[in-house]
Structures are given as structure tokens and as C-alpha cells.
N, C-alpha and C positions, 0 to 999 in steps of 0.2 A: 590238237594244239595248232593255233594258227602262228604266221610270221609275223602278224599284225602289227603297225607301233603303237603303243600304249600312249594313252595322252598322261599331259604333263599331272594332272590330276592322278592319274591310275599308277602313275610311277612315285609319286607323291607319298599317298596312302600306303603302297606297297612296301618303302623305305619305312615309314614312320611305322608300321605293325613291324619288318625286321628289326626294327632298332629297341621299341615296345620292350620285343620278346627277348633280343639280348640283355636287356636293362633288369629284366623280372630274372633270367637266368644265370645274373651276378648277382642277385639281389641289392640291385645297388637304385636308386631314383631316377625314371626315364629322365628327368632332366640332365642332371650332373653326369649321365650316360653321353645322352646325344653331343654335351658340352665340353668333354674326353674325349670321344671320338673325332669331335669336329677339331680340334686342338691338335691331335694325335697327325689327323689326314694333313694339316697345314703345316705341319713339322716336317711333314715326312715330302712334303710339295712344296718346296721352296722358289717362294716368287708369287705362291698361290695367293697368299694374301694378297699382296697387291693388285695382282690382276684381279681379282673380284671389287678391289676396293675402286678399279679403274673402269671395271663395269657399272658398278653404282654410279660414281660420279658421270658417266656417258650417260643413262636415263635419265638422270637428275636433272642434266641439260636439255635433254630431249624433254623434258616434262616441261620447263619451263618455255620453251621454244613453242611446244603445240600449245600452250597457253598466251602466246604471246609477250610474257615477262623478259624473253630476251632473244637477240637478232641474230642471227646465221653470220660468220664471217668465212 
């Protein structure tokens, strides 16, 4: 076993087949699974939602910016 870092792809994959397998082993819909869990983690991380909602809006900008749609100040 190496120390290697996994790329964001491999780490990706890795979560979605644990998440898969827990879903199958409550017999419950991987959807409505992932959609609990993801609900569960931001309950229990208070703040977390916003700071992701404040990283989206940071690439948003950035996306328009390298597009030219809007100016740096």
C-alpha cells in the first residue's frame, strides 16, 4: 500500500461505491441515502452550508471573470 494522494476522481468513485453499499445495506434508494447523509453531515456542521454556498458563489465569479462577463475590483 502506497502513501500516494488519490486524485480527486479516485476519491470520488471511492465515496460513491461506500455510499452505493451503505444504501443497498439499509435497503433504502442510493438517492434518498446520499440526500440523508448529505442533510445529516450539514446538521451536524454548522456554518457548512454556507460556506459551500460561499464557495460556489467565489467560482461563479471566477467563471465569469475568465470569461470576461465581469471586471476585477
Amino acid at each position: 500500500m502506497t502513501n500516494e494522494p488519490k486524485t480527486i476522481s479516485e476519491l470520488t468513485a471511492s465515496w460513491q461505491s461506500l455510499l452505493t453499499q451503505a444504501a443497498r445495506r439499509s435497503d433504502v434508494d442510493a438517492d434518498t441515502f446520499i440526500r440523508g447523509a448529505y442533510a445529516a453531515y450539514l446538521e451536524a456542521h454548522p456554518g457548512m452550508k454556507e460556506h459551500l454556498e460561499d464557495l460556489q458563489l467565489k467560482q461563479q465569479l471566477e467563471e465569469l471573470r475568465s470569461r470576461g462577463l465581469m471586471g476585477e475590483a
